[in-house]
N, C-alpha and C positions, 0 to 999 in steps of 0.2 A: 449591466456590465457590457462591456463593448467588445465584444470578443466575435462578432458577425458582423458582417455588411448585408446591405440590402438585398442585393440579390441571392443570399442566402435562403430566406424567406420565401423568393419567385422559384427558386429549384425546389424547396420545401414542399411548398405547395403543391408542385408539377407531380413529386413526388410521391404525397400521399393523394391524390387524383386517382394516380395512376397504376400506384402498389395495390395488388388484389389482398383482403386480410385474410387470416384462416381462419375455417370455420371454428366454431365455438370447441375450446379442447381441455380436458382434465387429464389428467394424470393419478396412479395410484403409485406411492413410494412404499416401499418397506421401511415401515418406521424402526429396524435395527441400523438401515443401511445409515439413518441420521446420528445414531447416538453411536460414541465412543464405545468398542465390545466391550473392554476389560482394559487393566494399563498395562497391552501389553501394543508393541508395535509392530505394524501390518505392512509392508514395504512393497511394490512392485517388483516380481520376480525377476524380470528383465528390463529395462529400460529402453534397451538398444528395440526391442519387439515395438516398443512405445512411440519409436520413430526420434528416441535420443539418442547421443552417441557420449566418448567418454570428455564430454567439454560439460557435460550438463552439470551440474552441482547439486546437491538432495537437502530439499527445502523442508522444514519441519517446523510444526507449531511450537511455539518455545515452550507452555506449558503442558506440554501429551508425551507420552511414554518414548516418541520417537526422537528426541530434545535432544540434544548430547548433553544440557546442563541438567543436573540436580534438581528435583524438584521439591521444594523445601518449604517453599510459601507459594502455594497453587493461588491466585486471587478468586473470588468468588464471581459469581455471572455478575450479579449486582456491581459490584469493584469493576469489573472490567469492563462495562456497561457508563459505567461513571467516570473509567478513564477516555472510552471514546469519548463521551459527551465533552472531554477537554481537548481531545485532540482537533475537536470539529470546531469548536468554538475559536481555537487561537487558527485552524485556519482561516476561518471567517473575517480576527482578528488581522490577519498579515496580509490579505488580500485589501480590504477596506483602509489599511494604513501604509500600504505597497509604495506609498510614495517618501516615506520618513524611513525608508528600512536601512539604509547606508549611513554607518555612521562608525569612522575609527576612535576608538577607545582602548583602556589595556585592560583584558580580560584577567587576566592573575593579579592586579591592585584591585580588583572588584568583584565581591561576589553577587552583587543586585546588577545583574545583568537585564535589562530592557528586553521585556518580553515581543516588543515591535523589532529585534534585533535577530540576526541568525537565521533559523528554521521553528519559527516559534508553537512545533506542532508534537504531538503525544508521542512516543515511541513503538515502532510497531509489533509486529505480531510472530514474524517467524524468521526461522533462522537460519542462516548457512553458513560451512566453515570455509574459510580462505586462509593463504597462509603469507604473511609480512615477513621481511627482512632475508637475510643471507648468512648462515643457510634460513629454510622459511621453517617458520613455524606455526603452525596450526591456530588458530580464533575463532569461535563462535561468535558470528556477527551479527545483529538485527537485520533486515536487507528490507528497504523502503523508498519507496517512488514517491517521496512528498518531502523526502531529504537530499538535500545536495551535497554536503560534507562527509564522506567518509573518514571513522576517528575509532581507535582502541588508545585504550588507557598504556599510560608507559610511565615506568620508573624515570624519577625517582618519588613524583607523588606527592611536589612540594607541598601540595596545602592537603589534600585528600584523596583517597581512590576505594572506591564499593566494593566489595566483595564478587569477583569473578572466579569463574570455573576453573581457566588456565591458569597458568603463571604467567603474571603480566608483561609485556614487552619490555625486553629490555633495551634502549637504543644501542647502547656501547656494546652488545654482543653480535651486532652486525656490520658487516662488512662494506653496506651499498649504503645504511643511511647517513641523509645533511638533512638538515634544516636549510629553510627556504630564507631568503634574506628579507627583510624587512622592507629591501627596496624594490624589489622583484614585483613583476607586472603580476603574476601567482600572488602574490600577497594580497594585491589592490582590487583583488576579484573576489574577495573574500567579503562577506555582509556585515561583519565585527571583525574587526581588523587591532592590533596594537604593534609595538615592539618590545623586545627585551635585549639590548644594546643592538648589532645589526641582525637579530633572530627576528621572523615574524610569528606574533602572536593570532590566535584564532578565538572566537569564542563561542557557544552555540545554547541557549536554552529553549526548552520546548512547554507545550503547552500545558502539560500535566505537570510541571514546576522541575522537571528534571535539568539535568546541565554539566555540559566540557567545558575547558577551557585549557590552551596548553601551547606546545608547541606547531607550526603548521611546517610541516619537513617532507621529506622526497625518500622513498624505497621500495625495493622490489617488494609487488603485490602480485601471488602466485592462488591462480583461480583453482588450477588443476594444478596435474602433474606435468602436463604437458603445454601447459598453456600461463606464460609467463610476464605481467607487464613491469617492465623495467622504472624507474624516476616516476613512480606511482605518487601525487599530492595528498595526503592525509594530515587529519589532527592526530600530533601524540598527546593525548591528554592527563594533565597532571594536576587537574583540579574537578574533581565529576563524581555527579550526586544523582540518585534517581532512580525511577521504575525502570533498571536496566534489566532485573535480576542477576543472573551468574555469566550473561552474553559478556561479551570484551569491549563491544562496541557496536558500530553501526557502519553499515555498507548503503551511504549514499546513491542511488538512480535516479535521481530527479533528472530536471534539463536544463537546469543555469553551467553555467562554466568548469564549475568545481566537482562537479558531478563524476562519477566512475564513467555514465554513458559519453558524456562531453569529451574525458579524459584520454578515451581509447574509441572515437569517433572514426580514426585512421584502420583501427584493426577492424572493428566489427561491427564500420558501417552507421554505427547509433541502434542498432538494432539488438534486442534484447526479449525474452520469450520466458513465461512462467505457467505452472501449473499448480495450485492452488489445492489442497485432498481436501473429500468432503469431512473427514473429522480430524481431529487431533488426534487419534491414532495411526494415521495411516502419512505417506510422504508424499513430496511432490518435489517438481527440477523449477531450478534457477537454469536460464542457457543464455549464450551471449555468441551475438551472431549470426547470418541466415542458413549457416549450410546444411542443417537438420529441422529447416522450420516445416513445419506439416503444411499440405496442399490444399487441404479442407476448410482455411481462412476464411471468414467474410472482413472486408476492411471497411471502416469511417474513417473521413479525416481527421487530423490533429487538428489543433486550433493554439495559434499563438496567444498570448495575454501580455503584452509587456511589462504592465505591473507587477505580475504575478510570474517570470519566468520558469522556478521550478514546478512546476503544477501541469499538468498534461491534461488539457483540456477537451472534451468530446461535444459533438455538438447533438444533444438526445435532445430528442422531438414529441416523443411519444410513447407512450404505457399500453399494452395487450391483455390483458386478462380474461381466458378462458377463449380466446380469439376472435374478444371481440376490442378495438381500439377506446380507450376512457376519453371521452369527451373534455380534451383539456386542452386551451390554447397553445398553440408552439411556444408563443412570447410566454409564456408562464416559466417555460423552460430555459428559452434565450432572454431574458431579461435578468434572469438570476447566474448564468452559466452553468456549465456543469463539469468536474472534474472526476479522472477515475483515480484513485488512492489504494494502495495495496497496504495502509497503515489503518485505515480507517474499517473498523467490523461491521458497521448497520450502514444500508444504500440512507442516507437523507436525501428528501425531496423536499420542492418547495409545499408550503401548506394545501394547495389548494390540488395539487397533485397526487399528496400524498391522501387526503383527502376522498377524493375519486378513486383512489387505489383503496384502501382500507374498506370503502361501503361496497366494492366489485368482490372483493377477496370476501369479506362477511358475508355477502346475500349467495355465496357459491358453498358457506362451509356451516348454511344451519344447521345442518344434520347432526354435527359435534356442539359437545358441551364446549362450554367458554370456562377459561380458567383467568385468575386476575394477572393485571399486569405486571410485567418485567421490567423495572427500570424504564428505559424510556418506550418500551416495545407496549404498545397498547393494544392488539390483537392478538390473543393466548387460546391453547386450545386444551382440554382434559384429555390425552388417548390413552388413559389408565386403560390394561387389560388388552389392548386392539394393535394387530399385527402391522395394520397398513393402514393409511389415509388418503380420500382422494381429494385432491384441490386441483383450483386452475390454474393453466401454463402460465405464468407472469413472462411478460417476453419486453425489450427495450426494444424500441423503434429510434434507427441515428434518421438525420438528414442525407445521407448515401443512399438509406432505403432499405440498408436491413434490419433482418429482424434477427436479436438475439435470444433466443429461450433459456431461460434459469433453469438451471437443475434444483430437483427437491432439496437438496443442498443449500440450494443459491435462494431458497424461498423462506427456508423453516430457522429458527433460533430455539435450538433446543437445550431447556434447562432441566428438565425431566421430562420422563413418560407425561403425568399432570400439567409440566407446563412448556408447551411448543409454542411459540409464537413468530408471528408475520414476518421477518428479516428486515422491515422498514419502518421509518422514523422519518416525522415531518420538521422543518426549519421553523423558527417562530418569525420569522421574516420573511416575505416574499422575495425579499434581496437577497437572500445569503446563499451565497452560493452552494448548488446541487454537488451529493458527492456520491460517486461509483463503490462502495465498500468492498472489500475482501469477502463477506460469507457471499455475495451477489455473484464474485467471481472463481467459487468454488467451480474444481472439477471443468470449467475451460482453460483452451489454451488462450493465453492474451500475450499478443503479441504485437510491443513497440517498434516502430519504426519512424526515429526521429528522423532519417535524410529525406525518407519519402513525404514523412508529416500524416503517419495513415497510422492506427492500431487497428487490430484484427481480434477477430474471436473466431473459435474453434470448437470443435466436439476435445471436450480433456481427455487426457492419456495418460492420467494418474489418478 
């Protein structure tokens, strides 16, 4: 994948020459602090102490006690283990087909929408509320950085609509919404495009077989109470099936056009900051902005892809384990690319990475018994009975130079006391592209910044 030049490489190099590594480091976590206490929800007492102010938004695992939806069909580790494995495949799918993705058709005459079409990736993981229309009303949204469409279901639901939490949007009860015209340059920026006389159609399916389709119209989208964007572009969707559960819809942050960050580029810069809790009992902040960004940053570049424009691309180099560097080629890395995804739960690596990682992390953790594997997670551990574990710091090395450390959080995938296992997953290709997951980025601050083309990591504040 071509997402570096050459002299990327000759600074690489210069780079780890010249970066002293740390010495050899383990860590011991309280294996409560991994696991969910009870279903009850654990909140940050103050935010504002957190270094947020009242713009932040409170991010929640869609399935943990802190949800605002119902939890009614919890999925299993297995299930949600098997939904990533589709959400990584159709990204692997839409990168590798990046060049077929545009293509207008009418999404409401068809429900076999072309998985090379839209956002063709799994739906993600957590939620925040925002509120549509005038006056606004309140929505539990999916919120994902691998999507670019922002879309809640709206009456009247001509072919179908899933079972959501709220009451679904109504457009006629607001005062600010239109539809966008079919001819409008907003239309033609759309990946599945139709009409329905001079209305523009949208359409969207994802990787795990879910799917919108609806109207693509314009209205006040209210973050906060305080904080208001006016002729906001979304899907009202009147045809949508899928592993949504009781959410209303999804909050677009990718980086193509359509995007929420593209949208209000003027207000906040492209700059956008999340905090991630180490379990699904506990929250975290969506922020949008710089003017509460914490000063404890380290930044890597962005890296463009034009095939691939929604995808926020990093350029990692390098694997630490216990502080000592894995002996893996850079090209191992840069040949495949790598992206960071807040949609995606397991870090994948390429094989030969992952690899070197798996035999570093085992020869560090004989001490514990081995417990069989999880779904795609093939290093488990037994801590039946035992308070605490100690492993090795797993740390990302970018080509910038820093070094990121995982929190025990960002290491462990815990399905019981009996069965803990590694947080990573190898590609069966050396080509397919590396991906950044959500538990990796537990408990840091990460912080985009599309003007600068830099994302940051941080000690988390949630």
């Amino acid at each position: 994948m071509a997402c570096h030049g050459h002299f990327l490489f000759v600074l690489l190099s210069l780079h780890l020459t010249l970066a002293p590594l740390a010495r050899s480091s383990m860590h011991t976590v309280d294996l409560d602090s991994l696991m969910p206490a009870d279903n009850t929800c654990s909140s940050p007492e103050d935010l504002k102490e957190s270094g947020q102010d009242n713009l932040s938004l409170q991010l929640a695992h869609r399935h943990g006690p802190c949800s605002p939806l119902d939890q009614e069909e919890i999925p299993t580790h297995e299930q949600i283990l098997s939904q990533d494995q589709s959400r990584v495949d159709s990204i692997h799918h839409r990168v590798a087909t990046a060049s077929n993705r545009r293509k207008a058709y009418n999404p409401l005459n068809s429900l076999e929408i072309p998985a090379r079409y839209g956002a063709p990736i799994g739906t993600g993981n957590y939620i925040v509320s925002v509120g549509f229309g005038t006056p606004a009303k309140s929505y539990s949204v999916i919120f994902d950085t691998g999507s670019d469409v922002t879309w809640i279901q709206c009456k009247p639901c001509v072919t179908a609509c899933y079972s959501q939490q709220e009451p679904i949007f109504d457009p006629t009860q607001s005062s600010t919404y239109s539809n966008i015209s079919c001819s409008s340059n907003y239309c033609a920026q759309l990946d599945a495009q139709g009409c329905s006389g001079n209305s523009c159609l949208y359409g969207v399916q994802y990787g795990d077989g879910s799917y919108t389709v609806g109207f693509y119209a314009q209205d006040t989208l209210t973050l906060t109470s305080s904080d208001v964007i006016p002729n906001f572009r979304f899907g009202c969707g009147e045809n949508n099936d899928g592993l949504f559960g009781k959410s209303a819809g999804l909050l677009g942050l990718g980086r193509d056009q359509t995007s929420l960050v593209s949208q209000t580029l003027g207000k906040y810069g492209g700059v956008f900051s999340y905090c991630l809790p180490a379990t699904s009992t506990s929250t975290g902040f969506l922020n949008f902005g710089s003017s509460s960004l914490p000063t404890n940053v380290k930044y890597t570049p962005l890296l463009t892809n034009s095939e691939a424009p929604t995808f926020y691309f990093l350029s990692l180099v390098g694997i630490i384990v216990g502080g000592k560097q894995l002996s893996i080629s850079p090209t191992v890395f840069s040949n495949a690319g790598t992206i960071i995804d807040s949609g995606t739960v397991i870090t994948r690596l390429p094989p030969d990475a992952y690899s070197a990682l798996r035999t570093a992390f085992r020869q560090a953790m004989t001490r514990y018994k081995t417990a069989p594997a999880l779904s795609i997670l093939d290093t488990c551990y037994d801590f039946t009975g035992q308070s605490s574990a100690t492993y090795p710091i797993i740390s990302f090395l970018f080509s910038s130079g820093i070094k990121v450390d995982l929190d025990g959080a960002g290491v462990f995938y815990v399905n019981k006391p009996s069965q803990v296992c590694l947080a990573f997953a190898g590609n069966s290709d050396p080509s397919d592209l590396g991906i950044i997951g959500n538990v990796q980025q537990r408990k840091l601050n990460v912080v985009y910044d599309v003007s600068r083309k830099v994302v940051g990591f941080g000690p988390g504040t949630c």
